[in-house]
C-alpha positions as CSV (number, residue, x, y, z in Angstrom):
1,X,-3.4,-28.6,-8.4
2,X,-6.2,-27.6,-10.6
3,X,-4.9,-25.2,-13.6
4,X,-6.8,-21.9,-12.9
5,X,-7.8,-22.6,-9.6
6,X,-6.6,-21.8,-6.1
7,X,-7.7,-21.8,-2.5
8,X,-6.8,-18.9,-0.4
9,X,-6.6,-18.7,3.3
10,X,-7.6,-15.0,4.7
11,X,-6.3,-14.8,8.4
12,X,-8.1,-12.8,11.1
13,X,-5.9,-13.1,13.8
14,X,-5.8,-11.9,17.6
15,X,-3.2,-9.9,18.0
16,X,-1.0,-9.4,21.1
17,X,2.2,-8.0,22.5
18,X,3.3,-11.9,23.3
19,X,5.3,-13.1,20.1
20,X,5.2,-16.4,21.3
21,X,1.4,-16.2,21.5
22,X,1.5,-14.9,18.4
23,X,3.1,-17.3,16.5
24,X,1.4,-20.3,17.8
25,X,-1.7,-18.9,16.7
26,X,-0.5,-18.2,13.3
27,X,0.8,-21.6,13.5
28,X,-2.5,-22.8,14.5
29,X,-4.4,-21.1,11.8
30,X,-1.9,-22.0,8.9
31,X,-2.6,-25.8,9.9
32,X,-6.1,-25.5,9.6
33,X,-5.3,-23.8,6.0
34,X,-3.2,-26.5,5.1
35,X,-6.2,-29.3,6.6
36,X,-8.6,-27.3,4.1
37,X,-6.7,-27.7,1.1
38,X,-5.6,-23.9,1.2
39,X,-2.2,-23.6,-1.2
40,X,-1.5,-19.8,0.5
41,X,-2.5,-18.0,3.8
42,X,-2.6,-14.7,4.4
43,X,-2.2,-12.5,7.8
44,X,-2.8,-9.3,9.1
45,X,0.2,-6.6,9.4
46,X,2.1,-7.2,12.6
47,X,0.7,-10.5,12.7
48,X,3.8,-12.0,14.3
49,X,5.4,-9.1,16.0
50,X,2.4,-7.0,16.6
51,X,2.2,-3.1,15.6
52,X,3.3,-0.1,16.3
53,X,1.7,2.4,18.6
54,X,-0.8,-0.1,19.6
55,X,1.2,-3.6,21.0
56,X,4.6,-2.0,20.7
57,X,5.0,1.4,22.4
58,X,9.1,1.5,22.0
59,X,11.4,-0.4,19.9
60,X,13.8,-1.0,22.7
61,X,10.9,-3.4,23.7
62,X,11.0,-5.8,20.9
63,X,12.7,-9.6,21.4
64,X,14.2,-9.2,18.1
65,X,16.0,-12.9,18.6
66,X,12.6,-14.3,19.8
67,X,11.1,-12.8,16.6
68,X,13.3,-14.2,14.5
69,X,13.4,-18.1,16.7
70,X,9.2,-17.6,15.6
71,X,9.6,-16.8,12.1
72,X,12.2,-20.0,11.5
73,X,9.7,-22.4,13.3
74,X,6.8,-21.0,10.9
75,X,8.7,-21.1,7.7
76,X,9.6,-24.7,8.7
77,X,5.9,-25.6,9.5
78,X,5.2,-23.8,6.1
79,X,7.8,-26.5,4.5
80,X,6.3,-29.7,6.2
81,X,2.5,-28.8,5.5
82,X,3.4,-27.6,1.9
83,X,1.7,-24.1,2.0
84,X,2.4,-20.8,1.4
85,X,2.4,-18.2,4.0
86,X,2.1,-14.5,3.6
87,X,2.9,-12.9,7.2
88,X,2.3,-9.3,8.6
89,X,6.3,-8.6,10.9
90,X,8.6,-5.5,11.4
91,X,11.9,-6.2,10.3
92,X,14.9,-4.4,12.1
93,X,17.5,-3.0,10.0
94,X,21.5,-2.1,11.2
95,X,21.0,0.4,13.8
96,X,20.3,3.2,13.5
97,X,18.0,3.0,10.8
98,X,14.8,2.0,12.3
99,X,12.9,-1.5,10.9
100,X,10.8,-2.1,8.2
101,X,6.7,-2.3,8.2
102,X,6.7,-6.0,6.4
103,X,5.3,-9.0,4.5
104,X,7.3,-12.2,4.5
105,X,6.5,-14.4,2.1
106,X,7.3,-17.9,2.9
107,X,7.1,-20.4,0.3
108,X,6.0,-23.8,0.5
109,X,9.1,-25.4,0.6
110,X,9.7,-23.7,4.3
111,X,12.0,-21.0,2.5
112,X,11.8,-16.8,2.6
113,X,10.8,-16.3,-0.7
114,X,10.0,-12.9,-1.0
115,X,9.8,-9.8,1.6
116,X,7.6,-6.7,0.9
117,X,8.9,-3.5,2.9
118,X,5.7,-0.7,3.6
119,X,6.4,2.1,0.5
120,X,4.0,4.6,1.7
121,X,4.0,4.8,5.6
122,X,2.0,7.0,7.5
123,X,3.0,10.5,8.9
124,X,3.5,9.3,12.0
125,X,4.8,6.0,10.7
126,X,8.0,7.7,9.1
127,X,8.4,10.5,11.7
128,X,8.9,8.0,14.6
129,X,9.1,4.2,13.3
130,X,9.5,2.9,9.8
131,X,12.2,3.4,7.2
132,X,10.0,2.9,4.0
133,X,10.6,0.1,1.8
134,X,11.0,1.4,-2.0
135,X,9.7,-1.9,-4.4
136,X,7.0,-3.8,-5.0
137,X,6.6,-7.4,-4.6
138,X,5.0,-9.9,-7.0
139,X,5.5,-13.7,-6.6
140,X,3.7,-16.7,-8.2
141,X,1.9,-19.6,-6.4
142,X,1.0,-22.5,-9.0
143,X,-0.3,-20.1,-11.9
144,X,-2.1,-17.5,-9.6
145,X,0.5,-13.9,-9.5
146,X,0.1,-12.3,-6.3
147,X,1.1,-8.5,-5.2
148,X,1.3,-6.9,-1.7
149,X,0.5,-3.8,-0.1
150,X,0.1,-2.4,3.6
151,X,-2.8,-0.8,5.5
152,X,-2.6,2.9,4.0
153,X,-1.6,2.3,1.0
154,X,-4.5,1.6,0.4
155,X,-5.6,5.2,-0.2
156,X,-2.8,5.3,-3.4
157,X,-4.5,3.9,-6.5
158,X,-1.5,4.2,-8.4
159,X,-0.1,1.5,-6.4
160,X,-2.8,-1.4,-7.1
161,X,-2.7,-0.1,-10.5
162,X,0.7,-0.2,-11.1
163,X,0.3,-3.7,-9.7
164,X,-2.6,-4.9,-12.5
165,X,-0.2,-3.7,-15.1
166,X,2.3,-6.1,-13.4
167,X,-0.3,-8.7,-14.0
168,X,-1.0,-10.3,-10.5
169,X,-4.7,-12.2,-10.0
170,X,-4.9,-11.2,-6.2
171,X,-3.9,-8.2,-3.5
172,X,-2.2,-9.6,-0.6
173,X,-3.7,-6.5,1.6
174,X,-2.7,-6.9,5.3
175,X,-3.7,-3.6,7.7
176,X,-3.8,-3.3,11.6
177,X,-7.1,-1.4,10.8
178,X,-10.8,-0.7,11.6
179,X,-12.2,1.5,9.4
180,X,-14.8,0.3,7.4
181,X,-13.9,2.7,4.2
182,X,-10.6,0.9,3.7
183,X,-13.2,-2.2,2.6
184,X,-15.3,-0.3,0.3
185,X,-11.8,1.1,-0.8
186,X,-10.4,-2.3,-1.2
187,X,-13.6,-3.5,-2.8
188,X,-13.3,-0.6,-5.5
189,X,-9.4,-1.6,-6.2
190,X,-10.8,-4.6,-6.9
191,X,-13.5,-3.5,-9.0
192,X,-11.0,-1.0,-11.3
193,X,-8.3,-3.7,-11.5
194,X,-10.3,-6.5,-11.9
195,X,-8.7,-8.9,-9.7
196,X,-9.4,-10.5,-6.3
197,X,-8.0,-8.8,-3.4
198,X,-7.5,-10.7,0.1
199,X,-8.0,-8.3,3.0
200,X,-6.6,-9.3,6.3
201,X,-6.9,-7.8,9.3
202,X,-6.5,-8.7,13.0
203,X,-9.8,-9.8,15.1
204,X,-9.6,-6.8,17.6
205,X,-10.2,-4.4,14.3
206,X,-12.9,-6.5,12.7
207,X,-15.6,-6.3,15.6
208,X,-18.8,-4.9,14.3
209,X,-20.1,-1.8,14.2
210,X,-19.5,1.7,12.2
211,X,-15.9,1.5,13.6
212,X,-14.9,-2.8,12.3
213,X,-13.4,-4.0,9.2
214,X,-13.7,-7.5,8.8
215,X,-11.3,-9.8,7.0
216,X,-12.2,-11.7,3.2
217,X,-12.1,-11.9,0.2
218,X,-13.1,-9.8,-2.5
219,X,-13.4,-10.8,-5.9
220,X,-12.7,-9.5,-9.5
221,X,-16.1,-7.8,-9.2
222,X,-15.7,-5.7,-6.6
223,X,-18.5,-7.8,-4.4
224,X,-17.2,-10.0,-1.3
225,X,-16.8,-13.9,-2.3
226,X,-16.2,-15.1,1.6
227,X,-16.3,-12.8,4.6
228,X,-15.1,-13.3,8.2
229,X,-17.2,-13.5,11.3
230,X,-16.5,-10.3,13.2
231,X,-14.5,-10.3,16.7
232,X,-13.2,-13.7,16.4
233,X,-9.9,-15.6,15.8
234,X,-10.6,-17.4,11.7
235,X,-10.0,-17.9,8.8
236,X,-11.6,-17.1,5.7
237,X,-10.8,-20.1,2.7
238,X,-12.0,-19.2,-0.9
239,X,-11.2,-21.3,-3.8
240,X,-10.4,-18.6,-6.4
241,X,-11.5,-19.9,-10.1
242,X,-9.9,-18.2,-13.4
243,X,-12.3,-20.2,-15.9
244,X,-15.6,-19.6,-13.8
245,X,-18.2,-18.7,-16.0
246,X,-20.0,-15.8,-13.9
247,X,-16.1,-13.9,-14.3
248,X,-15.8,-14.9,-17.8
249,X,-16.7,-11.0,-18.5
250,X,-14.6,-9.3,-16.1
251,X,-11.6,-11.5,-16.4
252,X,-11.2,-12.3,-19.9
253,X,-12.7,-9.3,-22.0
254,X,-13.2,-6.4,-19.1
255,X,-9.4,-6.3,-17.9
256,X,-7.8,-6.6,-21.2
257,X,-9.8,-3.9,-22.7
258,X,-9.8,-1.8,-20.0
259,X,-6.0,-1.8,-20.0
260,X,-6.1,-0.8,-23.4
261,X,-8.6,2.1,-22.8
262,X,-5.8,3.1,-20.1
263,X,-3.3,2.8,-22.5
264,X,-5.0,5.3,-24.7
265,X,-4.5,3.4,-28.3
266,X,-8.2,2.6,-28.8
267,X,-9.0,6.1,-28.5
268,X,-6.4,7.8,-30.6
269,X,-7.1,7.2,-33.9
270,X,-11.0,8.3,-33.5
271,X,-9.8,11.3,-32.9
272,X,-11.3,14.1,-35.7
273,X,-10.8,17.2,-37.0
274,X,-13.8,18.6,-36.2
275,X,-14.9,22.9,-35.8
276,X,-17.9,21.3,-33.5
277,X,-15.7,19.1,-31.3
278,X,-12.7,21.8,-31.0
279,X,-15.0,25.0,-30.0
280,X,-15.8,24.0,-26.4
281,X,-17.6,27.5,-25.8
282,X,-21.0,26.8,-27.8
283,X,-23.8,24.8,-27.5
């Protein structure tokens, strides 16, 4: 480990309604993290157990106890190849409430470390299928912070700013998604917050096109550092560099004054008494 430094695996995984077929592609792909000196990967939501509406039509169709047999033998491959996985699954709850829209975060000692439950669902998401989580999640990997969010939250900046006040480096953003504006929306979190922001979503969604959002990574700038090949099965790896000089601005003097500019204290005691600046009704 390298002190301000860290390779991050973006996922852009085939989905199915198979769970087996799921997970050994996951399993797959978080190998060829490992082999590229990745410390985290990162999947699309419903990686494992696929998504609503599109692979999974009711719940009463869901191998709950295969889902579960899948996540185990990932979290242990997670443990012998000493990475971190962050992975898109529903989680069921005690019946009747319905199950969860979730991130597992699986540390790299083979262990559930973290889960982050979907906060905002979608209309049609909390009329028919999830129970919304209510937290957010932040965990650390070496001296990186990371957050997590789901598909359409990404349309609530007060989310991914609530998260740079929590002080995370990089968005764990997972969406079963095609629609190109949730990049440029992801790119301009990225550019307000100032931090890098990891967009995963499954290869079916990132085809080219007007209608394809490709996985990658964005960085504190707002501009892609690594981008995935659309239509295909990959991974996107990134080595993520707090000390590089070209981010020196952005990370080091941008963020902190522009939390204080949020914060309102720098601009407070300019404030005058002034005739001209209280009369707003002449020229």
């Amino acid at each position: 480990m390298t002190a301000g430094k860290l390779k991050i695996a973006t996922a852009q995984s085939e989905i199915s309604a198979d769970i087996g077929a799921n997970g050994r592609l996951i399993r797959s792909l978080a190998k060829q993290a490992a082999q590229a000196g990745a410390r985290l990967v990162h999947f699309p939501e419903g990686a494992l157990s696929g998504y609503v509406k599109a692979q999974i039509k009711d719940w009463k169709d869901v191998d709950w106890a295969g889902l579960r047999a899948e996540l185990e033998e990932t979290a242990a491959l997670a443990g012998r190849l000493g990475i971190w996985m962050v992975l898109g699954a529903n989680h069921p709850l005690t019946p009747p409430n319905r199950p969860h829209n979730s991130l597992y975060v699986i540390s790299d000692q083979g262990r559930l470390a973290a889960r982050y439950d979907k906060r905002r669902c979608s209309h049609s998401e909390i009329t028919d299928w999830y129970t919304p989580g209510s937290e957010a999640t932040v965990f650390a990997v070496d001296d990186f912070r990371f957050g997590c969010a789901l598909c359409i939250e990404i349309r609530f900046a007060d989310l991914f700013a609530a998260y740079e006040r929590a002080d995370v480096d990089c968005m764990l953003f997972s969406a079963y998604a095609s629609d190109p504006m949730m990049g440029v929306t992801a790119q301009a979190h990225a550019a307000m917050n100032l931090y890098w922001l990891s967009l995963s979503t499954p290869a079916q969604c990132s085809r080219g096109g007007e209608d394809g959002l490709p996985s990658g990574l964005i960085a504190p700038t707002g501009h892609y550092a690594a981008g995935g090949m659309p239509g295909r099965s990959m991974l996107v790896v990134h080595e993520m560099d707090k000390n590089a000089p070209d981010l020196d601005l952005w990370l080091n003097r941008a963020r902190p004054w522009r939390r204080a500019a949020r914060e309102g204290g720098i601009y407070e005691p300019r404030y005058v008494s002034d005739a001209r600046s209280s009369n707003r009704r002449a020229f």
